[in-house]
C-alpha positions in Angstrom: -22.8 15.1 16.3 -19.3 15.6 16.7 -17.6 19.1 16.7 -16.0 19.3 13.1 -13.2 22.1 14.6 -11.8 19.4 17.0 -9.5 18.2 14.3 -8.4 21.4 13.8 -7.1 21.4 16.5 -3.0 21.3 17.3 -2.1 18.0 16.5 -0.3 16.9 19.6 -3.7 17.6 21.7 -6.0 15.3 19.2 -5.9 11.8 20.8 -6.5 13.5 24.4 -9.5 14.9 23.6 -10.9 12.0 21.8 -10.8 10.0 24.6 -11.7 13.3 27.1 -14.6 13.5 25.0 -16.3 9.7 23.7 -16.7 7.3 25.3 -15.6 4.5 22.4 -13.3 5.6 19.5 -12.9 3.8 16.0 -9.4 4.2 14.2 -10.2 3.1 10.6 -7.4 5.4 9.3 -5.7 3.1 7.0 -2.6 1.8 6.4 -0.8 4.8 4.0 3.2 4.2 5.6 4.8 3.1 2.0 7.0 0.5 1.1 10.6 2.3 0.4 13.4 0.7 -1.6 16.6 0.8 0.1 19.1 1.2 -2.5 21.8 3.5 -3.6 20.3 6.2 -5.9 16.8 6.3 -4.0 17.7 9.9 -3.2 17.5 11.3 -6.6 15.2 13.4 -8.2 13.1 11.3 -10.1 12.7 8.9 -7.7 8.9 8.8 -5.8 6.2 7.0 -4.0 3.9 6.6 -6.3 1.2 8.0 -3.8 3.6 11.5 -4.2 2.3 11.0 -8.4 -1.0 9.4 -8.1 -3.2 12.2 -6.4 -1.7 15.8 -8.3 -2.2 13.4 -11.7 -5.9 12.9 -10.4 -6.5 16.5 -9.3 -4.8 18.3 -12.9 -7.5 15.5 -14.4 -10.1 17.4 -12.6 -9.5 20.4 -13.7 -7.4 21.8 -10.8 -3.7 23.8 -10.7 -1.1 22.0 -8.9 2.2 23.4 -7.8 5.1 21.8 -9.4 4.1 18.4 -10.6 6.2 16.0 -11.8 4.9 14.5 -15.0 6.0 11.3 -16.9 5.7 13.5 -20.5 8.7 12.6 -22.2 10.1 10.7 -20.0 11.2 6.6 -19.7 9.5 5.5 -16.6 10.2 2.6 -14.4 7.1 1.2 -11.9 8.6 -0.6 -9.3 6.0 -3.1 -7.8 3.1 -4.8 -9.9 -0.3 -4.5 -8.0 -3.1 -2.4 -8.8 -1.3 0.4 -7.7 1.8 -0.3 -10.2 -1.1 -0.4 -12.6 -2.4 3.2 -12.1 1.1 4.3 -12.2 1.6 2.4 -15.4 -1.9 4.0 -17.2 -1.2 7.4 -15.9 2.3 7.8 -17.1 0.8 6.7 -20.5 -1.6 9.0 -20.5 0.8 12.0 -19.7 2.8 10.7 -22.7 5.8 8.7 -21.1 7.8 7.9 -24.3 8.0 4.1 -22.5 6.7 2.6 -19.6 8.8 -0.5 -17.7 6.9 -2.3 -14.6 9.4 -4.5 -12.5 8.0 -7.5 -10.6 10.3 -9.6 -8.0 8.0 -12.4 -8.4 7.5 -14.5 -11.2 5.1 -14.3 -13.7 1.9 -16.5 -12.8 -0.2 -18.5 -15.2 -3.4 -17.6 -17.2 -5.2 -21.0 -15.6 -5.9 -22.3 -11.6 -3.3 -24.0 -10.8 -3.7 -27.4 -9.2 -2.4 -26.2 -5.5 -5.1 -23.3 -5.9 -8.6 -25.0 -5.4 -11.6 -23.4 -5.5 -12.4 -21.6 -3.3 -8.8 -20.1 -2.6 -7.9 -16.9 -4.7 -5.9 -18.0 -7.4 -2.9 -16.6 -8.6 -3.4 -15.7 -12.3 -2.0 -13.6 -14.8 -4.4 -10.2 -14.9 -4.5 -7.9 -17.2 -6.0 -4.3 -16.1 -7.1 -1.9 -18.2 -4.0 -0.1 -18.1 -2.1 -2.5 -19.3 -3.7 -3.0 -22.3 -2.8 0.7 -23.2 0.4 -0.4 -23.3 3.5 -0.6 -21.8 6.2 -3.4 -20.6 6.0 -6.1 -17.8 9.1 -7.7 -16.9 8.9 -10.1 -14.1 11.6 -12.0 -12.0 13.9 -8.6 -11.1 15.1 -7.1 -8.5 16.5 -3.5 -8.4 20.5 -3.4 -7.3 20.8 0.6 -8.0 19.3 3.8 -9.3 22.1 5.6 -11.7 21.8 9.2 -11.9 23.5 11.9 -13.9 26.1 14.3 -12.8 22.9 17.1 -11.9 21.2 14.4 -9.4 18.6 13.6 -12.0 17.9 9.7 -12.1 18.7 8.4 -15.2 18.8 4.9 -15.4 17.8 1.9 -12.9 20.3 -1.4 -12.8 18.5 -4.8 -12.4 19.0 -8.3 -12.0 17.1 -11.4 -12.5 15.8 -13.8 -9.5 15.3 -17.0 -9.2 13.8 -18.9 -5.9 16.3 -19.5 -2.9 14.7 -22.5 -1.7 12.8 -23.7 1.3 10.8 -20.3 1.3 14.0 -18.0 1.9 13.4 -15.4 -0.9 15.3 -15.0 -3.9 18.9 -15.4 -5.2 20.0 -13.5 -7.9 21.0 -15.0 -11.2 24.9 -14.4 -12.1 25.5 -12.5 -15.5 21.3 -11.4 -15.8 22.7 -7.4 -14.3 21.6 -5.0 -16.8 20.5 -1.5 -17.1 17.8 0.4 -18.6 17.1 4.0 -18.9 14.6 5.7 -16.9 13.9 9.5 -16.1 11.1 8.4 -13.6 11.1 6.0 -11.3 7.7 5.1 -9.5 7.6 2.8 -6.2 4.0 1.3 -5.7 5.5 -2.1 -3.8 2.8 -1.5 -1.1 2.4 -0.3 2.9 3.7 -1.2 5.5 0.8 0.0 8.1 -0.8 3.5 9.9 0.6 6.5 10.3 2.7 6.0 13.6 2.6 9.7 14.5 -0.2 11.7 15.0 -3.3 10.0 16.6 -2.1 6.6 16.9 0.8 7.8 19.0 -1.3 9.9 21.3 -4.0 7.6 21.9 -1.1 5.5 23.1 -2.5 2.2 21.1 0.0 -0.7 20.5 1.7 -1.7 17.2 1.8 -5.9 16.1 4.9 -6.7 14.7 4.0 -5.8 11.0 3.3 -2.2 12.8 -0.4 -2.4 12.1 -2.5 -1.4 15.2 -2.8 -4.5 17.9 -6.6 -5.6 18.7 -8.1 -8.1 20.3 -10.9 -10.2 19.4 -13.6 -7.5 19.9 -11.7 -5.0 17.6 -10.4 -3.3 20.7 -6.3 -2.0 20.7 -4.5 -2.3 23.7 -6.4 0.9 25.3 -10.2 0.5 26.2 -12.5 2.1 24.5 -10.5 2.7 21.1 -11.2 0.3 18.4 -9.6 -0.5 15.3 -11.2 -1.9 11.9 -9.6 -1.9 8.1 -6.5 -1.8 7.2 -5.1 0.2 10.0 -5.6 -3.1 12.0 -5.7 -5.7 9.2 -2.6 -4.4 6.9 -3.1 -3.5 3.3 -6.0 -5.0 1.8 -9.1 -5.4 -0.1 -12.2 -2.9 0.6 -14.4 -5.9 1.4 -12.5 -6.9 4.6 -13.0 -3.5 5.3 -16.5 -2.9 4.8 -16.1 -7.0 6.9 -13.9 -5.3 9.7 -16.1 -2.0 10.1 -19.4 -4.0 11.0 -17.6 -6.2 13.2 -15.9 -3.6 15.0 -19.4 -2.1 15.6 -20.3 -5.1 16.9 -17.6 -4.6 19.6 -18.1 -1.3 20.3 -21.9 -1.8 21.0 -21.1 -4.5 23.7 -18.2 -2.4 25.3 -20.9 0.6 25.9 -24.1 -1.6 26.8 -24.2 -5.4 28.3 -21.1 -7.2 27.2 -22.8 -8.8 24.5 -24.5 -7.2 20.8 -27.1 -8.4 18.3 -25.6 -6.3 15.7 -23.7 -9.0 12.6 -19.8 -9.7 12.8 -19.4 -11.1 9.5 -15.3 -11.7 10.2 -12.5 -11.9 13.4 -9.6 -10.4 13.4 -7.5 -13.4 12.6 -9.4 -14.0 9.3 -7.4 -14.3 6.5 -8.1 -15.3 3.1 -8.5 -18.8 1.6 -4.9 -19.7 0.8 -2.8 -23.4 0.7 
């Protein structure tokens, strides 16, 4: 049994003294570095991860007191991204009492049916409705944020958009001349994903390599660039579903137990690192 008070322990002395003290080290730590937004405005108040509203929302539903939350009450509030994340941010606000609720979406809107390039068994792209969104709410799809206006104070107070269009040959989107308009917002939400671990901390100490989407470098046991630390989940994969977790954590067992005994294991490996979804 591991000592619970060694991650108590001053952070810059962690990573040494998991690899002082085991002999094989998992990271399954996630990917939690956010997505930001690079525009003028992003600086104002009103403007937040959504993973900075999510979590006091969730504990003032449990019944606990949190310091200085910020609360859509009132308010006109823009989600920026349009995943299941977005969604949360979409139902919460609601349920706080936002007076309206506007989710933005770069990418087009996708069809209610399979479409013909998505066979079975690939994962369609369809048009899903959560069950926040059926408390309401606005999706608007196709736009991409040029600006976040704010009042003389600092406050944000409206967010400037523009419609996209395809650029052709895979090369992102253009923006569509005369779509710019604004629309009011007192609470802007970004839930457009992460980017990978934590690079501080643990990961920095234990001296492991990054891959150039700065998720954690393994090889085809699981193991990062140091022997004996292993990586499964997101923290390896990138952002995704709990499944390939569950998938990754197995297999990385699998490559832990032949790094400590023979070179080979017994235990299942359901997945590789290089699996990726069915997609054409």
């Amino acid at each position: 049994m591991a000592r619970t008070d060694l991650f108590f322990e001053p952070l810059r002395t962690i990573g040494k003294q998991l690899r002082d003290r085991y002999d094989a080290v998992v990271l399954a730590v996630g990917a939690t570095v956010p997505r930001d937004l690079p525009v003028p405005g992003r600086e104002l108040h009103g403007v937040m991860q959504a993973m900075e509203f999510l979590p006091p929302a969730n504990r003032v539903a449990l019944g606990e007191e949190v310091e200085n939350q910020v609360v859509a009450t009132g308010k006109d509030v823009i989600v920026i991204g349009g995943g299941d994340t977005g969604a949360d941010c979409l139902g919460t606000a609601l349920r706080q009492g936002a007076r309206s609720v506007t989710s933005l979406e770069i990418m087009p809107r996708p069809g209610e049916n399979r479409a013909e390039s998505q066979p079975w068994p690939t994962f369609p792209m369809l048009f899903r409705v959560a069950g926040a969104h059926e408390e309401g709410g606005e999706r608007v799809y196709s736009v991409s944020t040029k600006a976040i206006l704010g009042d003389d104070r600092g406050n944000v107070r409206a967010l400037r958009m523009v419609e996209v269009g395809p650029a052709g040959s895979g090369q992102g989107f253009t923006e569509i001349e005369g779509t710019e308009r604004e629309i009011p917002a007192q609470l802007v939400l970004l839930a457009m994903g992460f980017l990978g671990p934590e690079a501080n901390g643990v990961v920095a100490q234990l001296g492991v390599e990054l891959d150039e989407r700065s998720n954690i470098k393994r090889d085809k046991a699981f193991m990062t660039s140091v022997p004996g630390i292993f990586v499964a989940g997101d923290a390896g994969r990138g952002q995704s579903l709990i499944v390939w977790a569950i998938a990754e954590g197995r297999s990385a067992a699998a490559g832990v137990d032949a790094y400590l005994t023979t070179g080979t294991s017994e235990l299942p490996r359901p997945v590789n690192p290089t699996d990726r979804p069915l997609t054409v």
